[in-house]
C-alpha positions in Angstrom: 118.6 173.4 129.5 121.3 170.8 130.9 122.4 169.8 134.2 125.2 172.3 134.7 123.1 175.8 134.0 122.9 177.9 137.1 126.0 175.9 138.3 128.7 178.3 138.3 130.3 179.1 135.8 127.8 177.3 133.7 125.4 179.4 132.4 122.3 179.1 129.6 123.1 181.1 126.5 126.8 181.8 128.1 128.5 182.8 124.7 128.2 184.8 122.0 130.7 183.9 118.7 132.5 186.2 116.7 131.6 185.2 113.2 132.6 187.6 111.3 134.4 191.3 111.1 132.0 193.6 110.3 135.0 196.2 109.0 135.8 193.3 106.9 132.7 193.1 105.4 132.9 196.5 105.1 135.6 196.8 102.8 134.8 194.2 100.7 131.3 195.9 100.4 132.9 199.2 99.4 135.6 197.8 96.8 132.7 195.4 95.3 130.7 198.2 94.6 133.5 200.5 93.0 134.4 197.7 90.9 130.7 197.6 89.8 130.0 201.2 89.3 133.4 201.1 87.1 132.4 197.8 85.1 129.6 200.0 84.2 130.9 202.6 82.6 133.7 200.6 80.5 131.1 200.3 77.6 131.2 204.0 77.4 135.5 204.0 76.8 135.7 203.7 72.7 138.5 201.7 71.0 141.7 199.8 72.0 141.6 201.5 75.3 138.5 199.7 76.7 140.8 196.3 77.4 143.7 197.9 79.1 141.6 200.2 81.3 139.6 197.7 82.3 142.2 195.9 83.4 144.2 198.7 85.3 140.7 199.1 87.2 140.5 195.6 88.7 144.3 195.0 89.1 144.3 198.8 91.2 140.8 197.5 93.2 142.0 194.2 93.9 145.5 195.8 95.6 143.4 198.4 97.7 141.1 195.5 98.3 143.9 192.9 99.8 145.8 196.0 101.3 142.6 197.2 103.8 141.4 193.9 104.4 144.7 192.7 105.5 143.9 195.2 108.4 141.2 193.2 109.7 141.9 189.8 108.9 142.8 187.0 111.6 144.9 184.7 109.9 148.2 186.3 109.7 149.4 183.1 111.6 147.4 180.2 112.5 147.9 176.9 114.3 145.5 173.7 114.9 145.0 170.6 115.9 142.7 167.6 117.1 142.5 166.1 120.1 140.4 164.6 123.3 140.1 167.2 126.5 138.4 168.3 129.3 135.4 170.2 128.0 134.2 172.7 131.2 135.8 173.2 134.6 134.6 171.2 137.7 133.2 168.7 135.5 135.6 165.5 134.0 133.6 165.6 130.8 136.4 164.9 127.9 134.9 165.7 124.4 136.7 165.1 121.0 137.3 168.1 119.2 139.3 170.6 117.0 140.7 173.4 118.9 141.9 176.1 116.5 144.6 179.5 117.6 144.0 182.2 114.8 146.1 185.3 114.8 145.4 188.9 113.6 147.1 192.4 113.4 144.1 193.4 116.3 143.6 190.4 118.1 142.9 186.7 118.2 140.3 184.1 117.4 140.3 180.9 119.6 138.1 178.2 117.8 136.5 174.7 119.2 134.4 172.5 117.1 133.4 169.1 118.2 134.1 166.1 116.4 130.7 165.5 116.1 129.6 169.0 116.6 126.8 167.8 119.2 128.2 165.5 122.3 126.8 165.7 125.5 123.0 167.2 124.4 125.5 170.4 123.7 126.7 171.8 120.7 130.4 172.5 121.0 131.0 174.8 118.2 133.0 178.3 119.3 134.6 181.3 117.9 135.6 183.6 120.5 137.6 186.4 119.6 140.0 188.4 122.1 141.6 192.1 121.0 144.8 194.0 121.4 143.4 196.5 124.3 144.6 197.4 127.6 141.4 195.5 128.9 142.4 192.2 127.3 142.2 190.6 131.1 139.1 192.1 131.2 138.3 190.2 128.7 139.7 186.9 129.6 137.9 187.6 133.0 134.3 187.6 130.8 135.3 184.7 129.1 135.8 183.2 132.9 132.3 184.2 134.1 130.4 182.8 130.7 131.6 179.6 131.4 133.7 179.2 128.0 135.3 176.0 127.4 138.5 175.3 128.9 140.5 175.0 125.5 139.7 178.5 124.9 140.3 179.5 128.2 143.7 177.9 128.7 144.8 179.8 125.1 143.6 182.8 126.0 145.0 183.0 129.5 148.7 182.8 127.6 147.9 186.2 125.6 146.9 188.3 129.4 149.4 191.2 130.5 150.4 188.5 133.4 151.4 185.4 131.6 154.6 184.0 132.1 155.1 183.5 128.0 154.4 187.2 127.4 153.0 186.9 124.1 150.9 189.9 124.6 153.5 192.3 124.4 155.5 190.8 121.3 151.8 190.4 119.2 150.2 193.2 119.8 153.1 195.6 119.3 154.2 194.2 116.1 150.1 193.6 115.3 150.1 197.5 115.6 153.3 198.3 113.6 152.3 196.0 110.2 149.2 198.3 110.4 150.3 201.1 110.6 153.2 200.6 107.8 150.2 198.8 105.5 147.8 201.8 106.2 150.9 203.8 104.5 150.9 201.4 101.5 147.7 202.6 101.3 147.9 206.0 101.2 150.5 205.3 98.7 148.3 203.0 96.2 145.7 206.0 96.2 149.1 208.4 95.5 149.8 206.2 92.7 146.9 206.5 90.9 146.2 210.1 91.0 149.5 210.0 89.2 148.7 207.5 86.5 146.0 210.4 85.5 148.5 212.7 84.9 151.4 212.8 82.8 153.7 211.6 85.0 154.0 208.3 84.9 157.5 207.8 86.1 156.5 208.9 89.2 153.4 206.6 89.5 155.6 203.4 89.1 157.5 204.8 91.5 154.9 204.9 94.0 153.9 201.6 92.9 157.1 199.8 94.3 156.9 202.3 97.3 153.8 200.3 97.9 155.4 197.3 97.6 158.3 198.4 100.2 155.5 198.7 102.9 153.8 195.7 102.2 157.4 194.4 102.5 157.6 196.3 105.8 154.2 195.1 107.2 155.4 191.5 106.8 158.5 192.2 108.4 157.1 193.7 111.0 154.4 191.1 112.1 157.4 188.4 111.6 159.1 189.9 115.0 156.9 188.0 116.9 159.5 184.7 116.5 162.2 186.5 117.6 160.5 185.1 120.7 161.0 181.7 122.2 157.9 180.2 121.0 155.4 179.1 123.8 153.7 175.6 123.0 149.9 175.4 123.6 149.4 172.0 125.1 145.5 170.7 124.7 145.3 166.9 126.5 148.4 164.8 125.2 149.0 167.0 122.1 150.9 170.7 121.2 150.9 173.2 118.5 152.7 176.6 117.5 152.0 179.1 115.1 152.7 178.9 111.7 152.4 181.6 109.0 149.0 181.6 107.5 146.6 182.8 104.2 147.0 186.8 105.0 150.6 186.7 105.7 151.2 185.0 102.0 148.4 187.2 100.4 150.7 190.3 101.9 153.6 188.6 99.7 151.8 188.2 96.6 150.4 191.3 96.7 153.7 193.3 97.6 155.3 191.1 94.8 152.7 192.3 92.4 153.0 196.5 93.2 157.1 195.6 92.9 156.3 194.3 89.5 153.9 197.2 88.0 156.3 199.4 89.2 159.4 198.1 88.3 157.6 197.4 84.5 156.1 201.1 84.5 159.5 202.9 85.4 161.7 200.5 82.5 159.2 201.1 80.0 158.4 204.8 80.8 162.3 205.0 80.2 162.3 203.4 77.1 158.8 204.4 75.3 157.8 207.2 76.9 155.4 208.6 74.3 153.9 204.9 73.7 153.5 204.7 77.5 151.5 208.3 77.5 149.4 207.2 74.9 148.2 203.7 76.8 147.5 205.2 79.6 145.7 208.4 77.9 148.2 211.3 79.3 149.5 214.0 77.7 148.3 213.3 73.8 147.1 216.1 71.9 143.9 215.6 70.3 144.7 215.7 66.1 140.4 216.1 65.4 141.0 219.8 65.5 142.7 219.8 61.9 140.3 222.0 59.6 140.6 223.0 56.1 138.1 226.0 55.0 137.5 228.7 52.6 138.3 232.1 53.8 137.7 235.8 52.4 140.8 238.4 52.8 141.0 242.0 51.8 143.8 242.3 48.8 144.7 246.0 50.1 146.8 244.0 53.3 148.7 241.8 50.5 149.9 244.7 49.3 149.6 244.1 45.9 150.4 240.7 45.9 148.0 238.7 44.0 147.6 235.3 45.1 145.3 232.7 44.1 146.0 230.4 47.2 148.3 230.8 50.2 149.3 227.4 52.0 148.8 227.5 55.5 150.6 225.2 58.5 148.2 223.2 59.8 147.8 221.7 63.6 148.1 218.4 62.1 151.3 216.4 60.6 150.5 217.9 57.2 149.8 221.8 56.2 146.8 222.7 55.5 145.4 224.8 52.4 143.3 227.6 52.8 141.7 228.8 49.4 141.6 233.3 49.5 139.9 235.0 47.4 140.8 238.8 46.9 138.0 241.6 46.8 
């Protein structure tokens, strides 16, 4: 209890953080356990083999990983800074904190942290997050009647469908076109490895790099939203805009490392294709089925050809002999 509750808009218990994505959590959860379940089994692979596939397997989880996940993270561009301001409306409280803009492909996260977390017998510590929806001034209008701090109220205000910057329209359309083109990359990474199990391998690294393209295309996409005139966020005395953040450059490293598997599986398909089959266990014909027995003909269909021992072609790079012995 303080001396503002049941002062409008001050309310006891009048927030409820977003601390974390629970489809993020999700899909690590998922990819953590496949990567487990195929850990276990690698004992079981005999020979040479055990290293490489072992290594294809976390190199193909890790990109399925960082291409779902990008989906749901909120740091595609991010933007911060520190500074003394008005903490609530109708009251001249001025706290010291960090007030933090993070954006995703479905939304934004507006952050305030105290510097120190407690001032005022309150802890200042927020994480609100606002989607891409038609309701979003819904939305903002909630945030109104719980009372949120004014930091996060004056950021979210610039992302309603009546702001004067507009941001709403430029973010969430090209938040909703880098999803869509990364959900493709998707669709190709599972394409690509139902074709590294077969003997087409050419094709595989090609869907590799398509990957890539539409990890390229994602980033491309979400980078439309400076084709705007940036609006500044002013907080007290100081500003900020957004800058690329840890998702958008994970996007690049991860595009940059399909473009590489695939380049390197198409030029040495080209070059070594039987050496390429072999590594990746496709289309090699098993030599364990070489035999060499004693068998038991009848002379009357050698026509009177009397032959102590008949060599036989084998299945394996050298022939065979097959002992007969005429009755």
């Amino acid at each position: 209890m303080t001396f503002y509750d049941y002062i409008y808009p001050f309310y006891p218990l009048q927030r409820t953080s977003f601390i974390f994505s629970t489809n993020l959590l999700t899909v690590i959860l998922v990819f953590l356990v496949l990567a487990v379940s195929f850990l276990l089994i690698v004992p079981g692979i005999r020979g040479k083999s055990r290293i490489l596939w072992t290594f294809r397997i976390l190199i193909s989880l890790f990109i399925g990983a960082v291409i779902v996940a990008l989906n749901f993270t909120s740091d595609w561009a991010e933007a911060s800074l520190r500074a003394n301001t008005t903490y609530k409306s109708f009251s001249n409280v001025v706290v010291n904190a960090e007030v933090g803009l993070h954006v995703g492909l479905y939304g934004i996260n507006i952050t305030l942290r105290g510097d120190p977390v407690v001032q005022f017998n309150e802890t200042i510590d927020y994480n609100e997050m606002f989607a891409w929806t038609s309701s979003i001034d819904e939305e903002y209008a909630d945030a109104l009647e719980k009372g949120l701090p004014n930091p996060i109220l004056y950021i979210a205000e610039k992302f309603t469908l009546n702001s004067p910057c507009g941001l709403i329209y430029q973010y969430r359309y090209s938040g909703r076109y880098a999803s869509a083109t990364l959900w493709t990359a998707f669709c190709c990474w599972l394409l690509a490895n139902i074709l590294f199990s077969m003997p087409v391998i050419l094709y595989a690294g090609c869907m590799m790099a398509t990957t890539a393209a539409f990890i390229f295309f994602s980033m491309a996409s979400f980078s439309t939203i400076y084709n705007l005139p940036q609006c500044t966020f002013t907080i007290g005395t100081e500003s900020f805009v957004t800058n690329f953040s840890a998702s958008f450059w994970l996007a690049l490293f991860t595009g940059l490392l399909c473009a590489v598997i695939g380049v390197l599986v198409i030029i040495l398909d080209w070059m070594i294709p039987e050496k390429m089959r072999e590594a990746f266990s496709v289309g090699v014909d098993n030599d364990d089925d070489d035999y060499s027995e004693k068998g038991y003909l009848n002379a009357g269909f050698l026509e009177g050809a009397g032959l102590d021992a008949v060599i036989v072609k084998g299945t394996g790079k050298e022939p065979q002999i097959t002992t007969l012995t005429t009755f």
